[in-house]
N, C-alpha and C positions, 0 to 999 in steps of 0.2 A: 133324538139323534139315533142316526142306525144302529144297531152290535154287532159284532161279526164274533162269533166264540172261536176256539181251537184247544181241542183236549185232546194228548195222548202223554204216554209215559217220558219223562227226562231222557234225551241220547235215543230213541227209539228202541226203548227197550232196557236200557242202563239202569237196572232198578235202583232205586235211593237204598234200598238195604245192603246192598252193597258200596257204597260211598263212604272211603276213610276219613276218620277225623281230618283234618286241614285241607282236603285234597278241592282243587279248586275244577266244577265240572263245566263244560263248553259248550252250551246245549241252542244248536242255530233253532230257529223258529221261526219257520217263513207265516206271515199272515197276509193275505188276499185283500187287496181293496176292491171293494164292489166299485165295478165302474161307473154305476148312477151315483155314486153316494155325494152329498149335497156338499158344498163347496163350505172351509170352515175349519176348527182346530178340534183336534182329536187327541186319545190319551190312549196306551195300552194300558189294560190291567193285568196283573199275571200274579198268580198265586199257587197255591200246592193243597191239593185236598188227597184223602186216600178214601178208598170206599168199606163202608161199613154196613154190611147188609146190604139194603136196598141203599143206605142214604150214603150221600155224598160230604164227607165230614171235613170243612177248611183247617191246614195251618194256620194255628197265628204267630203274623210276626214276636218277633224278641224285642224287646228293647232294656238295655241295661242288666242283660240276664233275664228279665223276666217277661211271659209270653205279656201281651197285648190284647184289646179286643180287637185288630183288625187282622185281618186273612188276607190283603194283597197289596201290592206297590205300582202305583202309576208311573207309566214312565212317558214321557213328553214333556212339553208339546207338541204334536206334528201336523203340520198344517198340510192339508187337501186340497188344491184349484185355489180359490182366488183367496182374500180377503173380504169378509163383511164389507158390504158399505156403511154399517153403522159406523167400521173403525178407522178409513179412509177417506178421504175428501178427491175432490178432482179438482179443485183448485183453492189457494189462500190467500186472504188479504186481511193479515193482519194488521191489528193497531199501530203496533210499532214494527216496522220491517226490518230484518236483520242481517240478512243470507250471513250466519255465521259458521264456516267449515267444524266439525269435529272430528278425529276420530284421523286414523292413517287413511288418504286416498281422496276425499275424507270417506267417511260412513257415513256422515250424516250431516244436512246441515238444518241449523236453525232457521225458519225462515221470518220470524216476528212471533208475538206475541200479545196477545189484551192481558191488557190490566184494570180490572175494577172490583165496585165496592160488594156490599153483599145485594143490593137490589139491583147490580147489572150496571151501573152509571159508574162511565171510563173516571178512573183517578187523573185528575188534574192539579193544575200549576203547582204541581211535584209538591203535592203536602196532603200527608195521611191525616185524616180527621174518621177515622171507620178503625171497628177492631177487627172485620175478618175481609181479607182480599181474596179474590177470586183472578188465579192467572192461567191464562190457556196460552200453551207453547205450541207451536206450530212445525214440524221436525219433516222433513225429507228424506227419506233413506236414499243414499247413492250408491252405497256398494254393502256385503252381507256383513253382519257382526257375527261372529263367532260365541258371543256369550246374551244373554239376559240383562239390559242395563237397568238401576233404579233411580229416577229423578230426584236430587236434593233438592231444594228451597230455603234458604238461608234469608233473614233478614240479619243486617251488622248493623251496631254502632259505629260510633268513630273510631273509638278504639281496635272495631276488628270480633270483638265479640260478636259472636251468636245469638239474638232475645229472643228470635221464633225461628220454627223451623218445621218441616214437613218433605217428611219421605215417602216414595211409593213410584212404585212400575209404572210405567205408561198404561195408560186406562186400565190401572187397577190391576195390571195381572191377566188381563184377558187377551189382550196381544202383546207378547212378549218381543221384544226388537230383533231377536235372533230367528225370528218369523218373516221379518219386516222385508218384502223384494223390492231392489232399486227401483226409481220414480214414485214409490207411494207415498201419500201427503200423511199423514198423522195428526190430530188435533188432541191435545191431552190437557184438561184440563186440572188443575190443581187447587186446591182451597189451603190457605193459610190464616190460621187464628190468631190473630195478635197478644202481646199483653194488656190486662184491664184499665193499666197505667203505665206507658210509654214515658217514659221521661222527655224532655224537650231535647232536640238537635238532628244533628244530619242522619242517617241511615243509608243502608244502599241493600237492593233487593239483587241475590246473588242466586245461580243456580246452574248444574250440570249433574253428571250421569256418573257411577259408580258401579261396578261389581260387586252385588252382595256378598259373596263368597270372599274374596279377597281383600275389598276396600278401594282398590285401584280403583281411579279416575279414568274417564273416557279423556284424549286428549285433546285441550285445545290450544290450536298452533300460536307460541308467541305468547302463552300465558302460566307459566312453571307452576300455578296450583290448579290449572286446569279446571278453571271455572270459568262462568262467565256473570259481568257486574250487566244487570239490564237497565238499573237507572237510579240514580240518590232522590231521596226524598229526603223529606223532615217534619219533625211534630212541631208545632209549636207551643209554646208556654203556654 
């Protein structure tokens, strides 16, 4: 991937030996995108080194008081021109079709979903006989999200409890939804591992989006936990 550097002093000139304790400094930093650079998500890194001799000696960061071995902080995501077509689709036909709204406006909707076992063959007449499922969501972006959402996957008993479950970003982290520009298809797919021994009875396969940072739910209209149930199963005895 390209680099583009940019080195000069804090404030143009502002020396850090001069910076009082608590004082908070404001240092703009313009950086240059090359105009070939290749279409794709990108990260600043920005760090503080001082010069010693010849050589160029990095800060390291603090953490909990005490310095660290790394010497800089990424800041992004920030996406350049289009999207991957690894991470995009141009069209979806999911197993099960959904167009489910989420989100104010909405932001997003659900467009379907496959559901199957671990060698690929769609789960039928709604009865888990597999311990690891494999679910690919199908998501549309309509309007911008403001934040990073992370996909829950929930299997419930009857009761409502939790047996399995499985967290993570849409493709892993690698496009993050506050990336995501209206009309792009998204395919994410998900693996859930079952337990070794499922007791006998109903289930229901549950799943939506959340704010790591906060917890909050992405909304969906007309459902106060803001989930969504994609279908009951059951084990049997």
């Amino acid at each position: 991937m390209p680099r583009r550097a940019g080195d000069r002093r804090p404030q143009e000139g502002y020396s850090t030996l001069y910076w009082a304790p608590g004082e908070i400094v404001v240092d703009p930093f313009g950086v240059p995108v090359d105009a070939v650079a290749p279409d794709g998500i990108y990260y600043l890194n920005v760090g503080l080194y001082k010069q010693v001799g010849d050589q160029a000696v990095s800060l390291p960061l603090v953490q909990g008081g005490r310095p660290v071995d790394v010497t800089s902080v990424n800041i992004g995501p920030i996406k350049i021109g289009q999207a991957s077509s690894d991470w995009t689709l141009e069209t979806a036909n999911p197993q099960v079709p959904l167009n489910q709204p989420l989100g104010a406006g909405p932001n997003l909707t659900l467009l379907g979903y496959d559901l199957t076992d671990e060698n690929g063959q769609p789960i039928q007449n709604s009865t888990l006989d597999t311990q690891n499922l494999k679910l690919t969501l199908y998501w549309r972006s309509e309007s911008p999200l403001p934040v990073d959402y992370t996909t829950f996957v929930h299997l419930r008993n009857e009761a409502g409890e939790t047996v399995a479950q499985q967290d993570q970003p849409p493709l892993n982290g690698v496009y993050p939804t506050s990336l995501w520009d209206p009309g792009e298809i998204i395919a994410d797919e998900i693996r859930l591992t079952l337990p070794a021994a499922l007791p006998p009875g109903e289930y229901s396969l549950v799943v939506g989006l959340y704010d790591l940072n906060t917890g909050l739910r992405l909304v969906v209209p007309e459902n106060p936990e803001n989930s969504l149930t994609l279908t009951e199963t059951k084990v049997l005895p």
